[in-house]
C-alpha positions as CSV (number, residue, x, y, z in Angstrom):
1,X,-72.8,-37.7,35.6
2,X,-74.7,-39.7,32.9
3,X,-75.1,-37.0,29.9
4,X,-76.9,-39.2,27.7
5,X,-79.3,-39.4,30.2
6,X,-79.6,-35.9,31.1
7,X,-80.0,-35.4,27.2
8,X,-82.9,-37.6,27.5
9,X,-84.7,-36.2,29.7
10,X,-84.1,-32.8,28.2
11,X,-85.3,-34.1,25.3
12,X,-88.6,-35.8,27.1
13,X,-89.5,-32.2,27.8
14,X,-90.2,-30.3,24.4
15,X,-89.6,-31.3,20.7
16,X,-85.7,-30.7,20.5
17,X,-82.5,-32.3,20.4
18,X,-79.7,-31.8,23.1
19,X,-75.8,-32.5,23.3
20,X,-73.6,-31.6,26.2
21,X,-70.2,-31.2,25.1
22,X,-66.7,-30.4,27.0
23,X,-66.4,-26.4,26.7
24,X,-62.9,-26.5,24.7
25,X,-65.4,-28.2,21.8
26,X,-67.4,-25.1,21.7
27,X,-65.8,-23.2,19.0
28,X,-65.6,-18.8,20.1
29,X,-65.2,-16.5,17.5
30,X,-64.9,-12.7,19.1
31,X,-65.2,-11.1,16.0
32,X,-69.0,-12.2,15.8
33,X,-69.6,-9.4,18.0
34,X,-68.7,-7.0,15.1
35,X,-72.0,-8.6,13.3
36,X,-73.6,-7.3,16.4
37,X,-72.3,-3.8,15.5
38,X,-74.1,-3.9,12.3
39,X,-76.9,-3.9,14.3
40,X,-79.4,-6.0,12.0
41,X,-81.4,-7.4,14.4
42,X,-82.1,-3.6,16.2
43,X,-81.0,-4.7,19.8
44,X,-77.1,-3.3,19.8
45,X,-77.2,-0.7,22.4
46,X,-81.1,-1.3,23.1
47,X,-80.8,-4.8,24.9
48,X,-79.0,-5.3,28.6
49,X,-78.2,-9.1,27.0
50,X,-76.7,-7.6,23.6
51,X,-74.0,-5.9,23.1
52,X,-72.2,-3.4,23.7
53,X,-74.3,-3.6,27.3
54,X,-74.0,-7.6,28.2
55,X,-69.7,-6.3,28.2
56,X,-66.7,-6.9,27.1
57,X,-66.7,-10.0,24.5
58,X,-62.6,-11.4,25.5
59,X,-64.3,-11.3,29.0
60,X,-67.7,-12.7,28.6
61,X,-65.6,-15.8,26.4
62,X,-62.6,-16.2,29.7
63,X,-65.9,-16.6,31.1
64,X,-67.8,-19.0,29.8
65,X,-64.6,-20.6,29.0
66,X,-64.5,-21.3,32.9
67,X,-67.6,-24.0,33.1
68,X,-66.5,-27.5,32.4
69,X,-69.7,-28.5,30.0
70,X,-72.0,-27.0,27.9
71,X,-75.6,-28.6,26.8
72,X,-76.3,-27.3,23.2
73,X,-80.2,-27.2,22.8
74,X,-81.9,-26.9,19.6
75,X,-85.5,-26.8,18.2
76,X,-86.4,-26.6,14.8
77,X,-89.8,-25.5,14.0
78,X,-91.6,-25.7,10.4
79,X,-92.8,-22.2,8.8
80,X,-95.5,-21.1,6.5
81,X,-92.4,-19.9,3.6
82,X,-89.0,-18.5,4.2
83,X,-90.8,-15.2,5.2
84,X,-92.9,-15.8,7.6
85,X,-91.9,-13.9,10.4
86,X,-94.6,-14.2,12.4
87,X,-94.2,-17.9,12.8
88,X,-90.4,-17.2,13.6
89,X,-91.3,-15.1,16.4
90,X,-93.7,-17.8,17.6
91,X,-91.0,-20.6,17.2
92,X,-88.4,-18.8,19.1
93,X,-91.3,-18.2,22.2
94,X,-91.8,-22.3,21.8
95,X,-88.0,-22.6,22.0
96,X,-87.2,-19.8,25.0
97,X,-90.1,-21.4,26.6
98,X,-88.5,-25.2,26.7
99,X,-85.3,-23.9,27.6
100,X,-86.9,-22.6,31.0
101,X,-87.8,-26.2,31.3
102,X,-84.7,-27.5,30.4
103,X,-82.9,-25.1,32.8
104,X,-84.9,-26.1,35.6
105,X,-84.0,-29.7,35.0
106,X,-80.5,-28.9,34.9
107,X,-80.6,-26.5,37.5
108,X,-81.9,-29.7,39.8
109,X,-78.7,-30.9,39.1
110,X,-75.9,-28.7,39.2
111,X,-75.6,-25.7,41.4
112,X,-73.0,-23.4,38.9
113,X,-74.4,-22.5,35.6
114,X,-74.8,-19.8,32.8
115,X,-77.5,-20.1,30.2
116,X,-76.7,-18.4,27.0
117,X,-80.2,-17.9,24.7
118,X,-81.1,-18.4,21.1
119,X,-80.2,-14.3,20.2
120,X,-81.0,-11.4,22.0
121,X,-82.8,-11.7,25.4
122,X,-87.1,-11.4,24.1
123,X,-88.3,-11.4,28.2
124,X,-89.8,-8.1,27.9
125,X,-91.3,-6.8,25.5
126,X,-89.9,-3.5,25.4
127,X,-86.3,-3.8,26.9
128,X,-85.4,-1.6,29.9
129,X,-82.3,-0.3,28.7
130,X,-83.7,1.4,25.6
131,X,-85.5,3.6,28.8
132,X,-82.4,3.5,30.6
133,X,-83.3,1.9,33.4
134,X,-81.8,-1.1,34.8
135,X,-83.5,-5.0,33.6
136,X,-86.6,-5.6,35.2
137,X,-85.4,-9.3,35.8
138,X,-82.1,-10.3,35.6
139,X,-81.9,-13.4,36.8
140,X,-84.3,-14.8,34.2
141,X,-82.5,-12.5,31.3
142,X,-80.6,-14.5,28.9
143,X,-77.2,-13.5,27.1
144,X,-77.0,-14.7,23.5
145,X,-74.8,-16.8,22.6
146,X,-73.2,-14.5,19.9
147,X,-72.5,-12.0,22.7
148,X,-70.5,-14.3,24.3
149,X,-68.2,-15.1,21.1
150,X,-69.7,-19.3,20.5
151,X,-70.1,-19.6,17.3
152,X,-73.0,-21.1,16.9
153,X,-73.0,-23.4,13.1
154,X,-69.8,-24.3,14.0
155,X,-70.5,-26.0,17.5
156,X,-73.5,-27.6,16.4
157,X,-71.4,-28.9,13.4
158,X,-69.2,-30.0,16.3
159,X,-71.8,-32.4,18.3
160,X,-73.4,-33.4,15.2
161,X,-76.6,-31.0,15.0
162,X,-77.5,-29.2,11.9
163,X,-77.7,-25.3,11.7
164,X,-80.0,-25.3,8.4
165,X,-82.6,-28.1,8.7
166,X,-84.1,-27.7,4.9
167,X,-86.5,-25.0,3.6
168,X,-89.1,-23.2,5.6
169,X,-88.0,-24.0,8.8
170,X,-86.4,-22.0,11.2
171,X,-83.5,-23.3,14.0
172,X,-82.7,-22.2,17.3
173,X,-80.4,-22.8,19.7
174,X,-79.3,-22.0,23.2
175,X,-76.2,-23.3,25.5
176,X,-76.3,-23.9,28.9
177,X,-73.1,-23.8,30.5
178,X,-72.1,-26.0,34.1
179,X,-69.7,-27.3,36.1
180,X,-70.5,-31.0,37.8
């Protein structure tokens, strides 16, 4: 399998960069899921792709640990000023959006994979499990990445993308695990 090609043509699809990357380079830190106890984003407990509900974070690593490759994906999109949440929101739609693409490209090409999304899963607007009802679609929900222990500045340090990309601009990223 030609990865730099398979970058490439991730990369012909959207504005981002891509790196695929043996899994033992992707550096898991299980503690992260203690940030996700702190709750600051409002989805622990209130997400089926968040913690505590997405399960057991030594699990979810052995886990992803099991794929041969991961593809690290990352957009960075320009904002109005370091507040502008609006156009945050908007860059992380642009960003889950071109993943879908870039899933279906590698999806062409592999049969076994596990895509891992830029934080908490966004599909619905109002998650399921805050109703506690089961997710409406979960074969298009996305895990974060936290969730699953990568740590995400340290991997992209790793294959040589930046996690802060200068003032008023926001960075996303999202892994998508496979085995060739």
């Amino acid at each position: 399998m030609d990865f730099d090609a398979l970058c490439r043509q991730a990369e012909a699809l959207g504005d981002c960069r891509c790196r695929v990357m043996d899994v033992g380079d992707i550096v898991f830190a299980p503690e992260l899921v203690d940030a996700c106890r702190q709750n600051s984003c409002g989805n622990y407990g209130r997400n089926w792709m968040c913690p505590p509900s997405v399960g057991d974070p030594a699990t979810l690593i052995e886990n992803a640990r099991g794929y041969a490759y991961g593809m690290l994906v990352q957009t960075v999109s320009t904002l109005e000023d370091s507040f502008d949440i609006e156009g945050m929101a908007a860059a992380r739609d642009r960003h889950n959006a071109l993943i879908e693409k870039v899933v279906g490209l590698v999806a062409s090409k592999m049969d076994d994979m596990l895509v891992l999304g830029a934080g908490g899963c966004a599909l619905c607007e109002r998650c399921a499990k805050i109703d506690d009802e089961p997710c409406r679609f979960p074969e298009r929900a996305r895990p974060s990445m936290e969730a699953f222990g990568v740590y995400v500045s340290a991997t992209a340090e790793r294959c040589g993308l930046k996690y802060i990309n200068g003032a008023n601009t926001v960075t996303y990223f999202s892994l998508i695990l496979f085995n060739v």
